[in-house]
C-alpha positions in Angstrom: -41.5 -7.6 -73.5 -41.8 -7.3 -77.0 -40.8 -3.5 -76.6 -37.9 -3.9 -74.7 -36.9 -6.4 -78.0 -37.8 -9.7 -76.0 -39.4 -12.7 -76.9 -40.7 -15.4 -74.8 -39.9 -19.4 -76.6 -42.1 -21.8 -74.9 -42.6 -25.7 -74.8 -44.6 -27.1 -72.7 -43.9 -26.1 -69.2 -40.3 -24.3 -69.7 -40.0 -20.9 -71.0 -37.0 -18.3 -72.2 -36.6 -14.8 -72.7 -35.1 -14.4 -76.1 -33.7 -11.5 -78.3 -33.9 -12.1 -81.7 -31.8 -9.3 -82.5 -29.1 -11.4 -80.6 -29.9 -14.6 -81.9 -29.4 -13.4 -85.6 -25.9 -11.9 -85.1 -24.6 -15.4 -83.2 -26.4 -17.1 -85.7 -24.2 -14.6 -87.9 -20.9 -15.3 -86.0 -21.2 -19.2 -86.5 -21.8 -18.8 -90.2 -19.0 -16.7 -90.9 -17.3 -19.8 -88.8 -18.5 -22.6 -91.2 -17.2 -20.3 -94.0 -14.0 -19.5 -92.2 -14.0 -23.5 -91.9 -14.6 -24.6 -95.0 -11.7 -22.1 -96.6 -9.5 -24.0 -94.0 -10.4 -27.5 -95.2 -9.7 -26.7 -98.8 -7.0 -24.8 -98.6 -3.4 -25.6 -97.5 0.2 -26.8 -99.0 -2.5 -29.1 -101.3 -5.4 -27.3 -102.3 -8.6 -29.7 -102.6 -11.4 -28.8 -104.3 -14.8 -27.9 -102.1 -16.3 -31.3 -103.9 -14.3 -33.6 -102.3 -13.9 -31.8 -99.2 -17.8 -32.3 -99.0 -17.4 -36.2 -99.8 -14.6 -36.5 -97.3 -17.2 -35.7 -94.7 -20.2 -37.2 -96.3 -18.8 -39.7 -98.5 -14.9 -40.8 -97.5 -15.1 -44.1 -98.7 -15.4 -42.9 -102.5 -12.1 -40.6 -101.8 -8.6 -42.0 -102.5 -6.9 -42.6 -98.9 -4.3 -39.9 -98.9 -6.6 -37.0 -99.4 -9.4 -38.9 -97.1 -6.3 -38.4 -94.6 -5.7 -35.1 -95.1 -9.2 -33.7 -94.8 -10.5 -36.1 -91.7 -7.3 -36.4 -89.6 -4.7 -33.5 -90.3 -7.3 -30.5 -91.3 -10.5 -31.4 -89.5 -9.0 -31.7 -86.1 -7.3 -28.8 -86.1 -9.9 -26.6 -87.3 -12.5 -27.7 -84.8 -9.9 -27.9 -82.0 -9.4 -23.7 -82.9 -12.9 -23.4 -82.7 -13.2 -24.7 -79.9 -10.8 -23.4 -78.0 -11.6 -19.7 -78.9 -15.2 -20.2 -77.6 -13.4 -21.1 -74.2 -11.3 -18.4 -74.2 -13.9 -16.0 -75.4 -16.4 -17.6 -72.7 -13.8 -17.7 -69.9 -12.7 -14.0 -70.6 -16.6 -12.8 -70.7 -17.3 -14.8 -67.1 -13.9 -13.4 -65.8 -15.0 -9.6 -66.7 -18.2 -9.9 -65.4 -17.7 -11.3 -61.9 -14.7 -9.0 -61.4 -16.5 -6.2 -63.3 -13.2 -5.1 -64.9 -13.5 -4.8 -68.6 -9.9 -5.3 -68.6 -10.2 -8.7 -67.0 -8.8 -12.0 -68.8 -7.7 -14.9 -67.9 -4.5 -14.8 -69.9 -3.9 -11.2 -67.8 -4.4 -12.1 -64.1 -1.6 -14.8 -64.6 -3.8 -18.1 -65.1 -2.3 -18.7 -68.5 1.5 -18.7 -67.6 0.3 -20.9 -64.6 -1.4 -23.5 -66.3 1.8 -23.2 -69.1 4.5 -23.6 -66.6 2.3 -26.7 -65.0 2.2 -28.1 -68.4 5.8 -27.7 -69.0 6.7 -29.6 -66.1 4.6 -32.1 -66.6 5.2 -32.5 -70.4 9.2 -32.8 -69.2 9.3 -34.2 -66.3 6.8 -37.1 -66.7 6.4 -37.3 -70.4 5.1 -40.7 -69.7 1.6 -39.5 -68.5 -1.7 -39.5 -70.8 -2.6 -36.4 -72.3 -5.7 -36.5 -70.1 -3.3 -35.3 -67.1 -2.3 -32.1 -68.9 -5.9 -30.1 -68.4 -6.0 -31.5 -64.6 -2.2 -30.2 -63.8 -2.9 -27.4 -65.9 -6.1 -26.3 -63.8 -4.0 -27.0 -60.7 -1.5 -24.3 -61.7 -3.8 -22.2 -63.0 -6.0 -22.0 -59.9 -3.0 -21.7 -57.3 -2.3 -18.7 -59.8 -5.7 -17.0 -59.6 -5.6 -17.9 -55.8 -2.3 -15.9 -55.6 -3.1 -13.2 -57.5 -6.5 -12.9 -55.5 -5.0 -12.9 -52.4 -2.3 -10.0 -53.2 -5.1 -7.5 -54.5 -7.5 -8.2 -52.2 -10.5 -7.3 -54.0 -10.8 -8.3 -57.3 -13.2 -5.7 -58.6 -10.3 -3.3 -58.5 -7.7 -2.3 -61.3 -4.9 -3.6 -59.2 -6.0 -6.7 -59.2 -5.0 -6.6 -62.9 -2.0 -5.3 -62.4 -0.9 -8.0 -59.8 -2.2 -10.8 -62.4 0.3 -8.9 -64.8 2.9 -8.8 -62.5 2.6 -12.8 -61.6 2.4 -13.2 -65.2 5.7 -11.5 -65.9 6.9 -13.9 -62.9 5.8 -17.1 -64.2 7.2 -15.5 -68.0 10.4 -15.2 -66.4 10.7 -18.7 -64.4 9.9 -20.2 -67.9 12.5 -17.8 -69.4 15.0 -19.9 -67.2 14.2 -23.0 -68.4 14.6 -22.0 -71.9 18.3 -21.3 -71.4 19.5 -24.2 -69.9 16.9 -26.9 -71.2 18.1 -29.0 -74.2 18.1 -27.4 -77.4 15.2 -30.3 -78.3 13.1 -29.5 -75.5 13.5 -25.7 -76.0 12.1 -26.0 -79.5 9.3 -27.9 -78.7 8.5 -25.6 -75.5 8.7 -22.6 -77.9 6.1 -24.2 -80.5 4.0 -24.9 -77.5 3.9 -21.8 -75.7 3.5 -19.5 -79.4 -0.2 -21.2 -79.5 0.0 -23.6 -82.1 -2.4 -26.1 -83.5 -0.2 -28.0 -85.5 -0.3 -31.0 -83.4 -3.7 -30.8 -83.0 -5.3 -34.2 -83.5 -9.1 -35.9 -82.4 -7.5 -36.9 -78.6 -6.7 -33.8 -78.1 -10.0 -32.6 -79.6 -12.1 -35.5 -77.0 -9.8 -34.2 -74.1 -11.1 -30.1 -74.8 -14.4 -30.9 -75.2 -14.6 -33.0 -72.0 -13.7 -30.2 -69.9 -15.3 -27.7 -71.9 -18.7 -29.1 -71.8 -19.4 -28.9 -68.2 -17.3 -25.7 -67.7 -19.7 -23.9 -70.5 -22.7 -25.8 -68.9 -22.2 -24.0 -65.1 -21.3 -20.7 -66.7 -24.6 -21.1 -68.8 -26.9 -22.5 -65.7 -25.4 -19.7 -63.5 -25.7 -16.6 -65.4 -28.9 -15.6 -64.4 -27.9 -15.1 -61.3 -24.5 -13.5 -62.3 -27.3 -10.6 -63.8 -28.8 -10.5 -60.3 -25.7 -9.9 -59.0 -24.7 -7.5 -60.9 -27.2 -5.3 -59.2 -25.2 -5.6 -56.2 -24.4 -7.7 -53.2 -27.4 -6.4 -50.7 -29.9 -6.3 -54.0 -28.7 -9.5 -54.9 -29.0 -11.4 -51.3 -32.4 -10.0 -51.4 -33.1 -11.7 -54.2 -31.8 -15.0 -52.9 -28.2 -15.1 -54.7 -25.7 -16.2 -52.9 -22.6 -13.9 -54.1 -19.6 -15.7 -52.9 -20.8 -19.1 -53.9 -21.7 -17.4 -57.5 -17.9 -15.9 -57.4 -16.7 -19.1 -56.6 -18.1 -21.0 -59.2 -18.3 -18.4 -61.5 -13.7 -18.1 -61.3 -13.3 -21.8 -61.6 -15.4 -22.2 -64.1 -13.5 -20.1 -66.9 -10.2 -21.4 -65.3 -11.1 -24.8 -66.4 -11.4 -23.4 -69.9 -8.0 -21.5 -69.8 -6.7 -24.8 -68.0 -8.0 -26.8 -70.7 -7.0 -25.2 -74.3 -3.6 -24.3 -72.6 -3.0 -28.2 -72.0 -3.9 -28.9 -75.9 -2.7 -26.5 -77.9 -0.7 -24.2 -75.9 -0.6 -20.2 -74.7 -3.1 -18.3 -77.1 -3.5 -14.5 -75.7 -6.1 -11.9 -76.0 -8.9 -13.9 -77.5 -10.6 -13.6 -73.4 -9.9 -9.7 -73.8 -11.2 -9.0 -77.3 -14.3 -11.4 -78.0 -16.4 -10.1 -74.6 -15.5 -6.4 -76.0 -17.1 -6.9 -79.6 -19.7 -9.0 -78.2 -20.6 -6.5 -75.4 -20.4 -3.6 -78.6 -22.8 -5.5 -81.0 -25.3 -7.6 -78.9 -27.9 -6.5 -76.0 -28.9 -8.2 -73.4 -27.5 -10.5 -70.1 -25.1 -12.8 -69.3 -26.6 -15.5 -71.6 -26.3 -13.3 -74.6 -23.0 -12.3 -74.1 -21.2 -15.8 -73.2 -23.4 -16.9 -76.4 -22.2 -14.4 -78.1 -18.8 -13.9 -76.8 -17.8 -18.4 -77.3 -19.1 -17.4 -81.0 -16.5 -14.6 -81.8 -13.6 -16.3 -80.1 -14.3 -19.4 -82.1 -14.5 -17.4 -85.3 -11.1 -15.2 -83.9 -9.1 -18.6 -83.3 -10.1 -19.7 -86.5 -9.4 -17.0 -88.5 -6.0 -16.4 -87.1 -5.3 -20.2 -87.9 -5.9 -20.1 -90.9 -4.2 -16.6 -91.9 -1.2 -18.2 -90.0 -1.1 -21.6 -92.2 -2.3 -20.3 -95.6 -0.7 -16.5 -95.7 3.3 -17.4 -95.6 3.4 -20.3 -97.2 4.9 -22.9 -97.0 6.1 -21.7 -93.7 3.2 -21.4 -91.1 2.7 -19.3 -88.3 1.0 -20.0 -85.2 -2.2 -18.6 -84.3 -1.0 -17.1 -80.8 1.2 -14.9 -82.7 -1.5 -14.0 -85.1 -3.9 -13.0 -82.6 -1.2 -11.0 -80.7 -0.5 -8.8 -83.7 -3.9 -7.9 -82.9 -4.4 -8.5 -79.4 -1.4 -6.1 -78.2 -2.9 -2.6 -79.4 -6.3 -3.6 -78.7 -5.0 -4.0 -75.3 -3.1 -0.7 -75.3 -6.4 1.2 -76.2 -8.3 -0.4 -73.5 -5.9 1.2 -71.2 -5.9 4.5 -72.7 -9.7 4.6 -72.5 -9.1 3.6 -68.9 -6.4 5.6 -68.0 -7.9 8.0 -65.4 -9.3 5.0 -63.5 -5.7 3.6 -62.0 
């Protein structure tokens, strides 16, 4: 094992294969996060020095209120929220790629985004009443009729057009949403457009809780299941041989990262690309299964989200731009080579 760059971690009577070589560049990925994080804490409209950032979170009672208010309940929230929703996005896009085996696969792509954002929409102005806690559940709701369209159109979702038929229910879903922008009220228009450009400006610890709740156990199945996403891999007849059951696997393994699209659409809105672009780099720089690369792939959509955040709020001020648009300067013509790389295969 040690050849092949594995290592076996023991205690008592559980064991896992490791790669250190993996471990280090994750390990890598988060610190470049905490860095990325502690830029975003000090820096804004009202720069505050790294010393009381570090007694805001350690100390808050010997910081005057307003900056204790700043740090803990404007900046704090909103960074973890964008690190937590890219390692959804980045785990949901590296589950969606691999059980389609499509590297062009994503949830924002196949037309689970726009149906989880029009489910919000109508739920946000129709019955703004309801508790944030609705939003992920009418969210997943649209978002899994969406993939249940889209799967039932191509037919086989190991195919490029099943790609293309997300794109084309995505454009459909753009366009019904397109309507309600012209002839919605000028209020509600404005707040749909913040919504839908991705931003985590209203980011606050609810909405934080409310991710995480849904995130957990959606990361947790994806995790548990992936060794037998490897196994499958090898096939269906290799892999029922092996005692995996493929469609089961399928199904858990597509609702899982629609929960995580479902979810960090409902919070902080419609943030592209990051699905598309963190399994790609991960895939580049780390060896190894399924494990590894939803490890490594929650790691460098955390760190993407973040990044773009923070470019967006610190770059133009004192205007701020949202991290959806950030990441789509980047996401578009990484999307464009992906399909010139791929363009003898449609």
């Amino acid at each position: 094992m040690s050849r092949a760059g594995l290592h076996a971690l023991r205690a008592g009577p559980f064991s896992l294969l490791v790669r250190p070589r993996a471990l280090a560049m994750v390990a890598l990925f988060l610190l470049a996060a905490l860095l990325a994080l502690g830029v975003g804490l000090s820096h804004g409209s009202l720069p505050i020095p790294a010393s009381a950032v570090g007694r805001a979170l350690f100390a808050p009672e010997s910081l005057p209120a307003d900056l204790r208010y700043i740090v803990l309940d404007i900046r704090l929230p909103r960074l973890l929220m964008a690190l937590l929703c890219g390692a959804m996005l980045g785990m949901a896009g590296a589950a969606m790629q691999s059980i389609t085996r499509n590297g062009l696969a994503d949830p924002g792509l196949i037309g689970v985004k726009e149906g989880c954002s029009a489910a919000v929409l109508l739920l946000i102005f129709q019955f703004p009443a309801l508790s944030l806690f609705w939003r992920p559940a009418v969210g997943m709701a649209g978002g899994l009729l969406t993939a249940l369209a889209v799967v039932a159109l191509a037919r086989d979702i190991s195919r490029p057009r099943f790609i293309l038929t997300g794109i084309g229910v995505s454009w459909a879903f753009a366009a019904a949403m397109g309507v309600f922008m012209t002839t919605a009220d000028v209020r509600d228009v404005q707040t749909a457009m913040l919504w839908l450009a991705g931003s985590l400006h209203a980011a606050n610890w609810t909405l934080v809780g409310v991710a995480a709740a849904w995130a957990v156990p959606a990361c947790a199945l994806l995790l548990f299941t992936a060794r037998a996403a490897d196994v499958a891999l090898l096939g269906n007849q290799t892999a029922a041989g092996l005692g995996v059951r493929a469609s089961r696997l399928a199904l858990l393994r597509v609702l899982a990262p629609v929960v995580l699209t479902a979810a960090c659409v409902s919070c902080v809105g419609s943030i592209g690309f990051v699905g598309l672009i963190a399994p790609h780099i991960a895939r580049a720089l780390l060896r190894g299964g399924q494990t590894a690369l939803l490890s490594g792939s929650a790691a460098l959509g955390g760190l993407l989200v973040l990044v773009a955040d923070n470019v967006g709020r610190l770059a133009f001020l004192p205007l701020q731009l949202p991290a959806g648009i950030v990441i789509s300067l980047i996401g578009g013509p990484f999307f464009l080579l992906l399909l010139w790389q791929r363009r003898d295969r449609f």
